[in-house]
N, C-alpha and C positions, 0 to 999 in steps of 0.2 A: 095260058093256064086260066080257068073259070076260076070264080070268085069263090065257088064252097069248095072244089079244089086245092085253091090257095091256101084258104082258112086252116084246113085239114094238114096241107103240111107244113105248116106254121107252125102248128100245135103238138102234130107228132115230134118237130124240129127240139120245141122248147122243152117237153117234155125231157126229149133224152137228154137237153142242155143242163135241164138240172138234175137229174141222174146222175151224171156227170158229177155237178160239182158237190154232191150231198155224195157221193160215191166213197166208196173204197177202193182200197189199189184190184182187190177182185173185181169187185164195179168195173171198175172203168179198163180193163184187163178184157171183159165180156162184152162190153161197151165197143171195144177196138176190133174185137173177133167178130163182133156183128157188122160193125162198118167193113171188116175187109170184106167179110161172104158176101154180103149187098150190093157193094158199089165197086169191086175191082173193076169190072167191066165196063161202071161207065164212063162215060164221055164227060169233062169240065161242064158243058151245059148241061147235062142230064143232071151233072152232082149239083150243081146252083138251083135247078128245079128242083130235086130231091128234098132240098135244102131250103127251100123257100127262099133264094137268095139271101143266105144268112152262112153258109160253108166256113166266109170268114170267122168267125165267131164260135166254127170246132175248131177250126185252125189254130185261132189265139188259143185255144184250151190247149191243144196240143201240144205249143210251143211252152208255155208256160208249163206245164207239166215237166217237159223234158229238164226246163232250165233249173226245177227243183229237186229232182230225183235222176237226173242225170247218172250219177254214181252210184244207185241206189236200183237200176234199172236191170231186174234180171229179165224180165222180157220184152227187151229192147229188138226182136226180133217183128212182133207184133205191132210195138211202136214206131217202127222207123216204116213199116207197109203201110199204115193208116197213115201215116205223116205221108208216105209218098205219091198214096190214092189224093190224097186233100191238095197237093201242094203240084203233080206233073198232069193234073187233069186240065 
């Protein structure tokens, strides 16, 4: 991956990172709906590229999210595909 390539999705990466965390449960509801339409298809390195090699770092979001609203999760249907694109790629 070329240097202004990288740069690029470094910054789209952080961007939605802190979307994320400044998010609402809508947020980040749309946030997972955009991750599934984007990346169902790809491939674990595709998603690392995508990701600027940073993937880990939705993943920690994702897990920590569950771990606090667990109970709380009506669309857990949404959550568990994003969790499952991030986590069987």
């Amino acid at each position: 991956m070329g240097s202004a390539k990288q740069e690029a999705a470094i910054s789209t990466v952080m961007a939605m990172l802190q979307e994320w965390d400044k998010g609402s449960r809508t947020t980040r509801r749309q946030i997972l709906q955009d991750f599934i339409a984007q990346n169902y298809t790809k491939t674990g390195p595709e998603l690392e590229a995508e990701f600027a090699q940073a993937a880990s770092l939705f993943l920690t979001r994702l897990t920590a999210w569950l771990r606090l609203t667990y109970l709380f999760l009506l669309t857990s249907q949404v959550y568990l595909r994003s969790l499952y694109i991030t986590i069987n790629k």
